[in-house]
Structures are given as C-alpha cells and as structure tokens.
C-alpha atoms as a printed R data frame, in Angstrom:
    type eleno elety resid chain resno      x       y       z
1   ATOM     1    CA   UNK     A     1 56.423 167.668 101.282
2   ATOM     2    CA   UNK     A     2 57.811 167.281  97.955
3   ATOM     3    CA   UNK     A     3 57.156 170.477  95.480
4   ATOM     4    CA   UNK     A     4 56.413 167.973  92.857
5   ATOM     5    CA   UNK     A     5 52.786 166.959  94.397
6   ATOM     6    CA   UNK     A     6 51.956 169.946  95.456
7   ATOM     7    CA   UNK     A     7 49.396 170.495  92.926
8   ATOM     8    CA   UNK     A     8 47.827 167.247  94.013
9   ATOM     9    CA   UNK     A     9 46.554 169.502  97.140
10  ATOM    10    CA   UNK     A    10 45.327 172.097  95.200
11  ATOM    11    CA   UNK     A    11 42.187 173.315  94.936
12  ATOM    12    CA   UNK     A    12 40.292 174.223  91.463
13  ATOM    13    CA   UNK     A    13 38.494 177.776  91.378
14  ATOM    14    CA   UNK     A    14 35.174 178.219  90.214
15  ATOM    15    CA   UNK     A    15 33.075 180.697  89.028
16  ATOM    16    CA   UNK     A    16 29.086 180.972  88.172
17  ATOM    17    CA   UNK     A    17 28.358 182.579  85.990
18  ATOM    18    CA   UNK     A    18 31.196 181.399  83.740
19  ATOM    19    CA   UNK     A    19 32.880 184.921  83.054
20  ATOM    20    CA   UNK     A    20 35.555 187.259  84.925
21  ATOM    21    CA   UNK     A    21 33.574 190.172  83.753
22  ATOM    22    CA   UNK     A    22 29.824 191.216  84.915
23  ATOM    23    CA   UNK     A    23 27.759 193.915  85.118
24  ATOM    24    CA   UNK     A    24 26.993 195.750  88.340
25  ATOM    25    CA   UNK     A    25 24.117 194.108  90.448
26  ATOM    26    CA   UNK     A    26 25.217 190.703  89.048
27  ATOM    27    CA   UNK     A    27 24.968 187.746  91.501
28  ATOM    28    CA   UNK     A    28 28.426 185.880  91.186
29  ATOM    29    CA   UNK     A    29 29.331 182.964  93.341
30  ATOM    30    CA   UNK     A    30 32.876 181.425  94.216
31  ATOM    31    CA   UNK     A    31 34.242 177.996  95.513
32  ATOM    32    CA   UNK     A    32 36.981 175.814  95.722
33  ATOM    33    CA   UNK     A    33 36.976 172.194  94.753
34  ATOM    34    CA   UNK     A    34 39.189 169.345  94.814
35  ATOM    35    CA   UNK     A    35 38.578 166.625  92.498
36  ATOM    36    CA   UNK     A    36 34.721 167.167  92.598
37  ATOM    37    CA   UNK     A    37 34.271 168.161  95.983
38  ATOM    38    CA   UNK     A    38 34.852 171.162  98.853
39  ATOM    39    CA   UNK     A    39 38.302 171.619  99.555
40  ATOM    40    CA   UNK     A    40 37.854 173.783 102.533
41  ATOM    41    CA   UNK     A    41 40.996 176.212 101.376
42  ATOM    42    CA   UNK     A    42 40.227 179.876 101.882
43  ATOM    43    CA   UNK     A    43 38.807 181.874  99.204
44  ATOM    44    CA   UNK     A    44 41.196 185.364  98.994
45  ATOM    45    CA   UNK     A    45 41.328 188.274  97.154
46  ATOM    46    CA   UNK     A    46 42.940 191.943  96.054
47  ATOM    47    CA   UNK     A    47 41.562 194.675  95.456
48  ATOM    48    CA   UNK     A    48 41.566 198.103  95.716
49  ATOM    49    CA   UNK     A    49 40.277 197.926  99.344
50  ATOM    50    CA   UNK     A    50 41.551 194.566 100.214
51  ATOM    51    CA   UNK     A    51 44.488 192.675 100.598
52  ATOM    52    CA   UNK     A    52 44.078 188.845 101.120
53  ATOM    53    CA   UNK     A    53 41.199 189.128 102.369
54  ATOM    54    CA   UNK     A    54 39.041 186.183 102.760
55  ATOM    55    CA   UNK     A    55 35.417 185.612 101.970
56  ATOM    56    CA   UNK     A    56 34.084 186.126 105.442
57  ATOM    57    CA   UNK     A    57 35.177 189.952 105.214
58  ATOM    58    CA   UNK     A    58 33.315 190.632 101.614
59  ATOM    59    CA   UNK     A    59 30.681 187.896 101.410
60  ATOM    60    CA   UNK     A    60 28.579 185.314 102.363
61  ATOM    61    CA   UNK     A    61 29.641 181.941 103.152
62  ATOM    62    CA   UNK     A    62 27.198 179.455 102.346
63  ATOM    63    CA   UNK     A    63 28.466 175.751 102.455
64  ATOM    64    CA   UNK     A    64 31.605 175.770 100.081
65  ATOM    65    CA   UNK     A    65 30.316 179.026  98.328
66  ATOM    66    CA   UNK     A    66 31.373 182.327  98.806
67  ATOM    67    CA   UNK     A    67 28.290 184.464  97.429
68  ATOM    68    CA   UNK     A    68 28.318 187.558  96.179
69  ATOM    69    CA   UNK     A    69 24.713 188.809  96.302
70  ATOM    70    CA   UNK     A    70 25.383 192.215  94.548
71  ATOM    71    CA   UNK     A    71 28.256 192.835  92.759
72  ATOM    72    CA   UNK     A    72 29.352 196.557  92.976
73  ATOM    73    CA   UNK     A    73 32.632 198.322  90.837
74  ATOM    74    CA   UNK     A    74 35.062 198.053  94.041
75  ATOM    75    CA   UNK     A    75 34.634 193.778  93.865
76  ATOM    76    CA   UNK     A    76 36.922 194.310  91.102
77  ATOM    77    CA   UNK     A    77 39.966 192.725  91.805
78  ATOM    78    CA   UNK     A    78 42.498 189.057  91.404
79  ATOM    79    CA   UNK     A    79 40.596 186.371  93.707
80  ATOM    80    CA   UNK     A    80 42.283 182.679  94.060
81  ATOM    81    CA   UNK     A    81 42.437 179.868  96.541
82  ATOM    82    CA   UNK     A    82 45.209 179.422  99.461
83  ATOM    83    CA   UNK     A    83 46.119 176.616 101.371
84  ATOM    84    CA   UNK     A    84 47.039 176.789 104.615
85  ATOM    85    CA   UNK     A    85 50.638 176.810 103.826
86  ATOM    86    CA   UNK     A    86 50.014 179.980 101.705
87  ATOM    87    CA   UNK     A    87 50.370 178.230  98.438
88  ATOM    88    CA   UNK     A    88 47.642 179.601  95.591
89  ATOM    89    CA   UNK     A    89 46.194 177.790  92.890
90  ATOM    90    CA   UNK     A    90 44.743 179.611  89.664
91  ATOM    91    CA   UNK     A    91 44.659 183.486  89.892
92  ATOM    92    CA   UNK     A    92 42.004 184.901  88.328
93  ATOM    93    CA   UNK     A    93 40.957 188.384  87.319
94  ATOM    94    CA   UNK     A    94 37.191 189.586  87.957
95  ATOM    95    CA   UNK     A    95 36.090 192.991  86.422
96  ATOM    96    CA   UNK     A    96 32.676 194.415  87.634
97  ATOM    97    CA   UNK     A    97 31.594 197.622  86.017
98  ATOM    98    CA   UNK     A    98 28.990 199.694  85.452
99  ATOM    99    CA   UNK     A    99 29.723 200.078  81.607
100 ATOM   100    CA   UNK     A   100 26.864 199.510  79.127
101 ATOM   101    CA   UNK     A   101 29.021 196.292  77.624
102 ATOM   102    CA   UNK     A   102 30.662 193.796  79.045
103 ATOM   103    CA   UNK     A   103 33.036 190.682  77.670
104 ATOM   104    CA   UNK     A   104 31.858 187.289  78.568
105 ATOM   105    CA   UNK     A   105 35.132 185.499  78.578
106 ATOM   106    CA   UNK     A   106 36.814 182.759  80.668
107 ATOM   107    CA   UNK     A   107 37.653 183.533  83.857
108 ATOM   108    CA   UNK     A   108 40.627 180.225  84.170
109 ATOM   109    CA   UNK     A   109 42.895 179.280  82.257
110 ATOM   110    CA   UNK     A   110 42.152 177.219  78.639
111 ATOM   111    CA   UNK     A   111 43.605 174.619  77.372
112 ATOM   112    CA   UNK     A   112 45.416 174.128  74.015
113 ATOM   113    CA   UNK     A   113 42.975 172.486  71.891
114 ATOM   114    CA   UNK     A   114 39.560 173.929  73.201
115 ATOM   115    CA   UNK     A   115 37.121 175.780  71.695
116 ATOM   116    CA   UNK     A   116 36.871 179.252  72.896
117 ATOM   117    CA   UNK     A   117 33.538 181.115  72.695
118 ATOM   118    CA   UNK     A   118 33.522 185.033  73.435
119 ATOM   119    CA   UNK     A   119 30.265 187.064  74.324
120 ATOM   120    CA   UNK     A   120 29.730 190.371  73.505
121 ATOM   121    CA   UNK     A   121 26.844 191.179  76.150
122 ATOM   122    CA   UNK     A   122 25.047 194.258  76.748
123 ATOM   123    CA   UNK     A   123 22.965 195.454  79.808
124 ATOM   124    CA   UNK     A   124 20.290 196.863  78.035
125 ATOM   125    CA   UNK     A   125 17.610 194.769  76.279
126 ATOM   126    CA   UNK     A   126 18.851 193.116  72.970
127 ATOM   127    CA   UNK     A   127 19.407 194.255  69.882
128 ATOM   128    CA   UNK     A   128 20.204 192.991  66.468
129 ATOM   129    CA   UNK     A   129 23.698 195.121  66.276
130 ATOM   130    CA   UNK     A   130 26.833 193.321  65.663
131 ATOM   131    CA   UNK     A   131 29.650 193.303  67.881
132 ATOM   132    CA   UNK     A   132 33.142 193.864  66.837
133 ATOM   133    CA   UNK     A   133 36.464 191.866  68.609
134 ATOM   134    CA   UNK     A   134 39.431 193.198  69.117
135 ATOM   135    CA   UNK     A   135 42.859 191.175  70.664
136 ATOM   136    CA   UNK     A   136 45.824 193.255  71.884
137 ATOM   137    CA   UNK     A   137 43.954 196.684  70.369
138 ATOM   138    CA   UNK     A   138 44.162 194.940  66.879
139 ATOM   139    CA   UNK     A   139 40.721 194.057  64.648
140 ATOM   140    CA   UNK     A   140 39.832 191.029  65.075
141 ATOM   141    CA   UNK     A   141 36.165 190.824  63.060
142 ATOM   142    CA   UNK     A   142 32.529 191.803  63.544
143 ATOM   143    CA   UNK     A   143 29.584 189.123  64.344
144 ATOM   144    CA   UNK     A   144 26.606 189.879  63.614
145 ATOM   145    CA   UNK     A   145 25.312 187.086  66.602
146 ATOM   146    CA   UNK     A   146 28.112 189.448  68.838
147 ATOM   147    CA   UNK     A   147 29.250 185.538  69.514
148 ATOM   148    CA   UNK     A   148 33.314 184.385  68.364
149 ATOM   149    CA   UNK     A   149 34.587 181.104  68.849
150 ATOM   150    CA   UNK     A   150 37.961 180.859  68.297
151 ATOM   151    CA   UNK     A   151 38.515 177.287  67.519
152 ATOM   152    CA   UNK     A   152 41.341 174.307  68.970
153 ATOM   153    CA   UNK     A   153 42.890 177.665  70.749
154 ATOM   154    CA   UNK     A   154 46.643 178.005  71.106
155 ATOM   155    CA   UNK     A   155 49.382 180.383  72.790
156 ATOM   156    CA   UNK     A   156 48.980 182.335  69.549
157 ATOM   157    CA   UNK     A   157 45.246 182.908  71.325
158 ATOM   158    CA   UNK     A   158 46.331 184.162  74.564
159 ATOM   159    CA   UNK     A   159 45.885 187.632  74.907
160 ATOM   160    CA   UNK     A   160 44.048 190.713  75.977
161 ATOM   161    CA   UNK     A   161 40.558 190.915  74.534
162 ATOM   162    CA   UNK     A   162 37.548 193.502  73.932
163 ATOM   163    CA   UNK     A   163 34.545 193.945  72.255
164 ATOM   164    CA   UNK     A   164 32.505 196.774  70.912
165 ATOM   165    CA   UNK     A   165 29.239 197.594  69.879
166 ATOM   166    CA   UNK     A   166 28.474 200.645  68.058
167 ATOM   167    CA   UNK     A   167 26.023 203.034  69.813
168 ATOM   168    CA   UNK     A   168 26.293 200.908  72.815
169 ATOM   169    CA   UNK     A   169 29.909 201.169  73.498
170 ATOM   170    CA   UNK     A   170 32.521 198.953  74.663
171 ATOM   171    CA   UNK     A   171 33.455 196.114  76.816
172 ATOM   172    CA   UNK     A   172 36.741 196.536  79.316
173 ATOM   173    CA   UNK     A   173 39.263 194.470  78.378
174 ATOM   174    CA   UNK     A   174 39.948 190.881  79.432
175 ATOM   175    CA   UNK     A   175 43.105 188.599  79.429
176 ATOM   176    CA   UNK     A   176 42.487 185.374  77.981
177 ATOM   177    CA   UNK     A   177 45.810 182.706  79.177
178 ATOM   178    CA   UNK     A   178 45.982 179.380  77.428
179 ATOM   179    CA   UNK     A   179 47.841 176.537  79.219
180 ATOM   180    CA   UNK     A   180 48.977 173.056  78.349
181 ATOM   181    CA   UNK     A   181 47.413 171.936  81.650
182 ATOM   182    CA   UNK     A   182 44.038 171.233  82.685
183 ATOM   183    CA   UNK     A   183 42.197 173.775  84.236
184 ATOM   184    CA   UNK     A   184 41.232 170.994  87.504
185 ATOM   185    CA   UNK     A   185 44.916 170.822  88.073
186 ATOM   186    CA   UNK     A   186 46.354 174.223  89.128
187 ATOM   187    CA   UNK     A   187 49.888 175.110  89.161
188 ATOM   188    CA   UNK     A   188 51.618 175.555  92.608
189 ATOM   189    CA   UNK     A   189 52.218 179.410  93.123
190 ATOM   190    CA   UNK     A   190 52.753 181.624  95.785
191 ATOM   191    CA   UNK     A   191 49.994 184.001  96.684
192 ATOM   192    CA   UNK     A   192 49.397 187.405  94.122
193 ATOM   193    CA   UNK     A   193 51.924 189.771  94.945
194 ATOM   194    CA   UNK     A   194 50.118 192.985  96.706
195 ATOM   195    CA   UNK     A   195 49.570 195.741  93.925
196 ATOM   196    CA   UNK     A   196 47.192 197.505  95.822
197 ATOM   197    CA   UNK     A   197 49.908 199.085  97.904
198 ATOM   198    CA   UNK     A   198 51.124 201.041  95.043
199 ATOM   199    CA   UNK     A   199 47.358 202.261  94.871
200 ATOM   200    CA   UNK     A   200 47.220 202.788  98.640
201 ATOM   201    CA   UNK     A   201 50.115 205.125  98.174
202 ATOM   202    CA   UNK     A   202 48.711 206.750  95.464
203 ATOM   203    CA   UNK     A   203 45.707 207.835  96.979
204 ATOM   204    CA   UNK     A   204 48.042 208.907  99.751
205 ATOM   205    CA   UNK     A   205 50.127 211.220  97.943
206 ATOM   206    CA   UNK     A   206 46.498 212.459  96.747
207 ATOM   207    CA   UNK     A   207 45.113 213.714 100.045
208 ATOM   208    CA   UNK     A   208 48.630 215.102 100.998
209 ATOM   209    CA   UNK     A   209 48.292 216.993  97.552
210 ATOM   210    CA   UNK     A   210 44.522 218.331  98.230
211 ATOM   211    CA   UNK     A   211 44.752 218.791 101.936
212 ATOM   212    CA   UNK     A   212 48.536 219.928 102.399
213 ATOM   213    CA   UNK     A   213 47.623 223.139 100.964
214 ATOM   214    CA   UNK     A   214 44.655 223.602 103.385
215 ATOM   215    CA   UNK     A   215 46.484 222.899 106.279
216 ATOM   216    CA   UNK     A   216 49.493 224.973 105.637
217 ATOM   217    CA   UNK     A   217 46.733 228.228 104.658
218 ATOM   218    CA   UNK     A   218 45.506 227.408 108.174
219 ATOM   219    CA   UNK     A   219 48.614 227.233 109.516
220 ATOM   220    CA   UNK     A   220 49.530 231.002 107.894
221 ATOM   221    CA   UNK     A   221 46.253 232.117 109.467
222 ATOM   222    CA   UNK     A   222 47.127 231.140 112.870
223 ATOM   223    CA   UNK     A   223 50.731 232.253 112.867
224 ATOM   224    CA   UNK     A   224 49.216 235.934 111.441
225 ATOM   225    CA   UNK     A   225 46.751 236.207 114.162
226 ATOM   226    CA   UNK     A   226 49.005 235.585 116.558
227 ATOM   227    CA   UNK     A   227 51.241 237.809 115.445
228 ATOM   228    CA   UNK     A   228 48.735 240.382 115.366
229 ATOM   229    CA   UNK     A   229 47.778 239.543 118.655
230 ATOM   230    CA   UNK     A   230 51.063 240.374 119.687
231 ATOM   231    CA   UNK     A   231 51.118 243.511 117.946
232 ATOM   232    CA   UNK     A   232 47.854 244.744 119.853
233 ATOM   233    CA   UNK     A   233 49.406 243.769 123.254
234 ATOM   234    CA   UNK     A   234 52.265 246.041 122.315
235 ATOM   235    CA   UNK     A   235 50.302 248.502 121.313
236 ATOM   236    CA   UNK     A   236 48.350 248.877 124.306
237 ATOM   237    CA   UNK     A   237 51.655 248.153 126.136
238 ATOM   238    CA   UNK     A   238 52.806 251.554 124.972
239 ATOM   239    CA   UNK     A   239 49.951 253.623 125.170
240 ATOM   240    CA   UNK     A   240 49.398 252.429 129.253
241 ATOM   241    CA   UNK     A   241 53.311 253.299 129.490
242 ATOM   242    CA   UNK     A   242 52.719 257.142 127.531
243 ATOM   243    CA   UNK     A   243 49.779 257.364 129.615
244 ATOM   244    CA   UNK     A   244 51.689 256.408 133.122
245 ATOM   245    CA   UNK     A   245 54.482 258.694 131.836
246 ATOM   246    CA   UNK     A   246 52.026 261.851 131.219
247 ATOM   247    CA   UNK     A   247 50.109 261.442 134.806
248 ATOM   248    CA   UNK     A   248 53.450 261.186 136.066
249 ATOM   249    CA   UNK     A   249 54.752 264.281 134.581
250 ATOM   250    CA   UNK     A   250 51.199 266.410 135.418
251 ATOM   251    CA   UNK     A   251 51.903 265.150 139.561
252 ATOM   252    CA   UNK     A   252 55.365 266.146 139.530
253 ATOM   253    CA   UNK     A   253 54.188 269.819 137.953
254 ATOM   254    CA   UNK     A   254 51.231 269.911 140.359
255 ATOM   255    CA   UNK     A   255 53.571 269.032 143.058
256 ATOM   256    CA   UNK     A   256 55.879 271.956 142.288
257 ATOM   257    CA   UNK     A   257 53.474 273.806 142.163
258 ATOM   258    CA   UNK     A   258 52.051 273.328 145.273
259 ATOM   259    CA   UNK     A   259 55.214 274.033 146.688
260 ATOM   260    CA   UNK     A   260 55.379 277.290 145.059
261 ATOM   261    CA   UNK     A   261 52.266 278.283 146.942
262 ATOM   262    CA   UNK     A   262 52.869 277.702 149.953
C-alpha cells in the first residue's frame, strides 16, 4: 500500500459537544467517520490510567459512538482513531475538570481561512461578567459577551489558549493547531507516543518514597526484637548454667560431708 493514499483510509474524529474541554458530569460522545459514514476503526486513548485503550474498556459502544455518559477528571487524556494497521488519524486533546471555567475551543485541527470562535463558559448560572483571553500567557482582550472570534485564522493563530473571568476564575489551557488541510482528511501518523509511562513511573518513585521508609522502620523493629530475643535466651542461658553450677557445688560439699561423718 502506497504511503501516499493512506489518508484515503482514514477515518475523521468527532466530537459532540464541539469542544476538547468540559466540565465534570458532561455527556461527551466520540466516533469515527469516513466520508460521511462509520468507519469501524477503533476509538483509542491515553491517559493517566490508560494506554491505547479502546472504547470498550472506558465506555459505551452504541452503533459507531463511543459514549461517555459522565465525564469524570481521570477521562482527561489524547483520544484518536487507529486502523488496523496501527496508523492514527487526528490526535486530539480532551480536558475534563472540575474547575469553575472552562474554554470552549476546537477540539481538531482548523483550517487557514476559518473563522474561529472561542467560549469562555462557566458552570455556574450566567452572569453578565466579561471574560478575558489570553494566547501563549500573553493578553489577548476582554469580551464583554465572554465570546472571541478570531477571524480567516492563520499559523500566526495556533497556539495555547485560556480564558478568565474575574471572581469566577479561569479556564485550563487549550492548544488551538491550524492546518492547511481539511479537517475530513487526516494526516497519516503513527499512534501517540505513550507519555503516561513517565507518569506511571512517577507515581512509582512516589510510593517507594512514602512506603520505603515504613518498611525499612519495620524492618529495624524486627531485627531489634530479635535481637532482644536473643539476648533473653542468653540470659536465661546463664542463669540455668550459675544455677546448675551452685547445686553442683552444694552436692559435692554435702557429699564431703557426709563422708566426714561417717
């Protein structure tokens, strides 16, 4: 199979609701299509629990959707489609957080030329503050309607991107890519490399730090018991052999004398 048509067989990656950031408890549903309909690829993802894990293992499977019917913190993670010959379309990035603001971004890629609309969205009911934007930590501006379109985007427009409202707080930040491709056609690319082996390691070298103490204090404890222990048998050791040794010495003097007696 030429590497040139791969693409072709790749599957588009979609997302409802439109975002790659939602608020905990959010329904959020998944699917891959090819050229309007069901591709049947696998639906994978990484977290900080999983690796490559398909939708069967963390949702529900209903048709061509993979459903999530309450989002939770730990769905956090890069989720993208695979073909059989482990070949991934789009990657994208889904943050789900418990934080009082959120980003309503795109979740794929944009093309040059579109309109891009950003949503500054907050959990609790509405309220007529503005929200301020921020790209790569720098100012942006503030909109009153906490809505920014940022119009016929370009690479110039890629980049990370927050919002804030104040008294509310702020979003967590999203990564906004713009392409010269349509987002229906994916580009051919090997399957996420697995960060969360760096994490698993992490939180390995954690226990070892909180329990390693523990066991080695336990291990002390043992190890002075037993040497105690030890130190008691002698003990007693001795005082049987004084004791042996003194009722030896009072027969031997009762023996003489009894001799001397008679």
């Amino acid at each position: 199979m030429e590497r040139s048509r791969l693409p072709l067989l790749l599957s588009h990656l979609s997302v409802r609701p439109v975002s790659s950031q939602f608020f905990s408890g959010t329904p959020v549903s998944l699917s891959c299509w090819d050229n309007g309909a069901p591709s049947g690829q696998t639906l994978r993802r990484n977290t900080s629990l999983d690796v490559r894990t398909p939708c069967d293992h963390w949702g529900q499977t209903h048709v061509s959707f993979c459903v999530f019917s309450f989002t939770v913190p730990l769905d956090s993670g890069v989720y993208w489609c695979e073909s059989r010959d482990e070949v991934a379309g789009d990657v994208i990035n889904i943050t789900v957080t418990d934080a009082p603001v959120i980003l309503q971004s795109p979740a794929l890629p944009v093309t040059e030329g579109q309109n891009v609309t950003l949503t500054c969205k907050t959990k609790a009911p509405p309220s007529d503050l503005p929200a301020t934007f921020y790209k790569d930590g720098s100012l942006v501006g503030t909109e009153p309607t906490r809505h920014m379109t940022i119009q016929r985007v370009s690479k110039s427009n890629e980049g990370t991107y927050r919002c804030d409202i104040s008294g509310m707080g702020e979003s967590p930040s999203s990564w906004i890519r713009v392409t010269g491709y349509s987002p229906g056609e994916p580009t051919a690319r090997p399957p996420p490399p697995d960060s969360t082996h760096m994490q698993l390691l992490f939180r390995l070298i954690c226990h070892l730090v909180v329990f390693c103490p523990y066991c080695i204090s336990t291990a002390l404890l043992v190890l002075l018991y037993q040497h105690r222990a030890r130190g008691g048998n002698r003990s007693v050791s001795m005082a049987t052999d004084s004791t042996n040794q003194a009722e030896k010495g009072l027969a031997a003097e009762y023996d003489v004398g009894t001799v001397g007696v008679s």
